[in-house]
N, C-alpha and C positions, 0 to 999 in steps of 0.2 A: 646252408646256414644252420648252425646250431641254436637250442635252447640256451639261456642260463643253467638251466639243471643239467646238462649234459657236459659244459666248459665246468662246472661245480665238479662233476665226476671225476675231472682228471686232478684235481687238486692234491695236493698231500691228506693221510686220512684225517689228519687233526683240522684241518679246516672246514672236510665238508660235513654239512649240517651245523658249525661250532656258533653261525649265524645264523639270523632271522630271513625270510625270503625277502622279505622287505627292504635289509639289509644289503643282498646281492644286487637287486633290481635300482636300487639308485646308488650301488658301483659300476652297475651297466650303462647306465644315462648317464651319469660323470663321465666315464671313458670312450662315450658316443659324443658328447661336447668337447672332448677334447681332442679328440680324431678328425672333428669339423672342422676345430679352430686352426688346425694344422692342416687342411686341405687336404686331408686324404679323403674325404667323403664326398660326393655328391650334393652341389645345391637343391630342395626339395624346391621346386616348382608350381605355382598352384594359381586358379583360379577363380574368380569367384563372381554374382553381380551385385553392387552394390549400391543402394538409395543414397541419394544427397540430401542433406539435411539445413534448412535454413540458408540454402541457393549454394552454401558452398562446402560446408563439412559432410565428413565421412568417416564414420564408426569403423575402426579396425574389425579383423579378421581375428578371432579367439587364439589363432596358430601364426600370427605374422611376426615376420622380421624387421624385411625390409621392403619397399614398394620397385615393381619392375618398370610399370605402365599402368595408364589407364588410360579406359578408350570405349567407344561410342560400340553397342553392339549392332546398331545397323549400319553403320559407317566405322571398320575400324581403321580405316587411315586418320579418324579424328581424333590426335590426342590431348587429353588435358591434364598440363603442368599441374604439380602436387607438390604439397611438402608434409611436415610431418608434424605437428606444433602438439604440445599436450595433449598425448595419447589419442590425436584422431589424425587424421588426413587433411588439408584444406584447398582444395583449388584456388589455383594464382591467376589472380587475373583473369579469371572467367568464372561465371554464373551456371546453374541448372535446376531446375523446374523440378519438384517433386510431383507427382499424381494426388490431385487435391482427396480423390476417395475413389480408390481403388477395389474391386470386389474383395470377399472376408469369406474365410471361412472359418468358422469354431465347432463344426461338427462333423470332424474327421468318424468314419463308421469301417474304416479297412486301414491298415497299415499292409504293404504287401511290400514283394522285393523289387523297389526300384518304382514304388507307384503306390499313392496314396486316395483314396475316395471318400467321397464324402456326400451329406443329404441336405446342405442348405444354399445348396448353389444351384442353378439347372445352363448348364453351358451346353452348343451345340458341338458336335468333333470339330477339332482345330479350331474352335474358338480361343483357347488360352496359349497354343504353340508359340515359342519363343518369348512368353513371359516370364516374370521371375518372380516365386513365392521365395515370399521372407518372413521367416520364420519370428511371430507375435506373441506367442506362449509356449511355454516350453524353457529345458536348460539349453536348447539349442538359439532361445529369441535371438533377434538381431542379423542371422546367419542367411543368404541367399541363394536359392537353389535356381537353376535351370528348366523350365518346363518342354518337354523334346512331342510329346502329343496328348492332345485332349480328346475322351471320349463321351459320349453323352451318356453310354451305359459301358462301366465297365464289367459286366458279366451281370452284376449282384443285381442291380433296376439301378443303381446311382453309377454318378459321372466320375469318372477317373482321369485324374492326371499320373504322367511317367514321365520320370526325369532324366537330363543327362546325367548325373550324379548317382547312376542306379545304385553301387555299390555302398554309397554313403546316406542312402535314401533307406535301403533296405535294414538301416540298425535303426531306425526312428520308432519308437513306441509314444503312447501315450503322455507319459512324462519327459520328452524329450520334446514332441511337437503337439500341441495341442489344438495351436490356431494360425492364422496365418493372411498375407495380402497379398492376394494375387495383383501384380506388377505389370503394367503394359510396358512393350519393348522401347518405348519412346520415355519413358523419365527412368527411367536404370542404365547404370554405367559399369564395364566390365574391368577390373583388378586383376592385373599380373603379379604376382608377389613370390617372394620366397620367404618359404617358412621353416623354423627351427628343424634341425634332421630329428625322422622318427624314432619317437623313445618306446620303451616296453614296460607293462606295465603286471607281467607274472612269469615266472619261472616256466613257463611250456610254452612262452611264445618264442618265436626263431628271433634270434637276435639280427639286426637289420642291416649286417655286414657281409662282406664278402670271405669265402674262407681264407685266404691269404691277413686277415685282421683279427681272427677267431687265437692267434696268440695273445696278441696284445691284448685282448678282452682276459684269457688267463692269467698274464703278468701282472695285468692291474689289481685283480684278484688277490693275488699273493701279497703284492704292496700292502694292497688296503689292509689285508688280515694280519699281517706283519708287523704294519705300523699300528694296527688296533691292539695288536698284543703287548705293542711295546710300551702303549697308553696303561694299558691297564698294570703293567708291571713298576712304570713311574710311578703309579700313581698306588699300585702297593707299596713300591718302597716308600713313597711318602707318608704313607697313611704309618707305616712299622716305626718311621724317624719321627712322627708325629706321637704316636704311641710311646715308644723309648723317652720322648723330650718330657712326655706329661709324668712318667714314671719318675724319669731324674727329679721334676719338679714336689713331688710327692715325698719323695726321699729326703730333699734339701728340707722340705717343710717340717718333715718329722725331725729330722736335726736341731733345726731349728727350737720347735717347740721343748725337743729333748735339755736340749742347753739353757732352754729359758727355765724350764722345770728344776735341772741342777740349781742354778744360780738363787731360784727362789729359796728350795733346800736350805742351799746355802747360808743365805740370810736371814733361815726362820733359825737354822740351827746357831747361826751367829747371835742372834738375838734374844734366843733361849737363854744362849750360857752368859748372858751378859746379865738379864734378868736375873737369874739363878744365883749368880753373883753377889747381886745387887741384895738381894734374899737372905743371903746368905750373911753379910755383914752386916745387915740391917738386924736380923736375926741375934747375933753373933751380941752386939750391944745393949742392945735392948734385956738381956743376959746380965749381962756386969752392972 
């Protein structure tokens, strides 16, 4: 798999750099939806656990599509019918229990890879295994992890939890998860889903194709630069026929004025000599 910046290299030289990174990077995620919507990519796959709310809603996934299943994680032959009504999930025809007060923690003391610890809980080992922390503060809230084992002392003197989700666990800082409720395995329910395909989000990451696809991420490139060129060339020429039309308009006006100017001439000089005239005979008798 290539970078952006590396499919950018092969471009013609007036293209590369002529755009912002910013620029390339949502012609990459356009050309990654459109490879989706054509079936050449891979459904992304995912899982998650999720709390019922109010016996039968359920809060989307930050990355969802569309729903696969949902199902009991201590019994998964049991599933439950969903649908999709105003950006949440609702169970049809069946009910679920949320955990009236579940443990809390808000004084996360270690962020580490795949496991986080904390000082205002005191759990004993496997006490929390197979619950699920759902994420209460943070830009992650809302979101449900996996608990895979509990320790009473994770090295430091405090209790550590490690999740199945290591690799997604391991980007969590402070402003991502701050607090949290730990979930017995009996009121959480696990979500099958597929989520939109993975987009990129800078120039050095591999674009999320296979290389037999690493053209058509080029060609789109050129499209796109092609057609932005061709933008901005309409849209000089309009801006020069806009310009030419206000000069013509300039021009007519000075005519305009110019003829209005004669004509007054005109009739100051006409009125002169008729005065003058007038002057003149009046003059002329006044005499005899």
């Amino acid at each position: 798999m290539s970078t952006i910046a590396t499919i950018e290299s092969r471009l013609p030289t007036w293209m590369q750099h002529r755009y912002a990174d910013s620029t390339y990077i949502s012609w990459t995620n356009e050309a990654l939806r459109a490879l989706a919507r054509e079936g050449f990519l891979p459904e992304v796959k995912k899982e998650c656990g999720v709390v019922v709310e109010d016996d039968k809603w359920i809060d989307l996934p930050g990355d969802f599509r569309t729903e696969i299943e949902l199902y009991h994680p201590l019994q998964p032959e049991i599933k439950y019918p969903i649908e999709q009504i105003n950006g949440k999930l609702k169970l049809i025809d069946k009910t679920f229990d949320k955990e009236e007060d579940p443990d809390d923690t808000s004084s996360i003391t270690t962020y580490g890879s795949g496991y986080i610890e904390f000082d205002d809980l005191a759990p004993d080992d496997d006490d929390y295994n197979g619950y699920l922390f759902v994420v209460t503060a943070g830009t992650l809230a809302g979101n449900g992890y996996r608990i895979a084992d509990t320790a009473e002392d994770g090295g430091s003197g405090n209790p550590r939890i490690t999740f199945l989700e290591a690799d997604t666990v391991a980007t969590w800082d402070a402003g991502s998860v701050s607090a949290g409720d730990i979930v017995q395995s009996g009121y959480y329910l696990m979500l099958k889903y597929v989520s939109p395909y993975a987009t990129v989000a800078a120039t050095n990451t591999e674009i999320p194709v296979g290389d037999e696809f690493e053209d058509c991420i080029e060609s789109f490139y050129r499209w796109k630069a092609e057609a932005k060129l061709n933008e901005l060339s309409q849209a000089a020429m309009a801006s020069k026929g806009q310009w030419m039309e206000d000069v013509d308009d300039l021009k007519a006006e000075r005519r305009r004025l110019r003829q209005k100017n004669v004509i007054v001439k005109r009739a100051f000089t006409g009125m002169k000599q008729k005065l003058g005239s007038r002057y003149r005979m009046t003059h002329t008798n006044a005499s005899d």
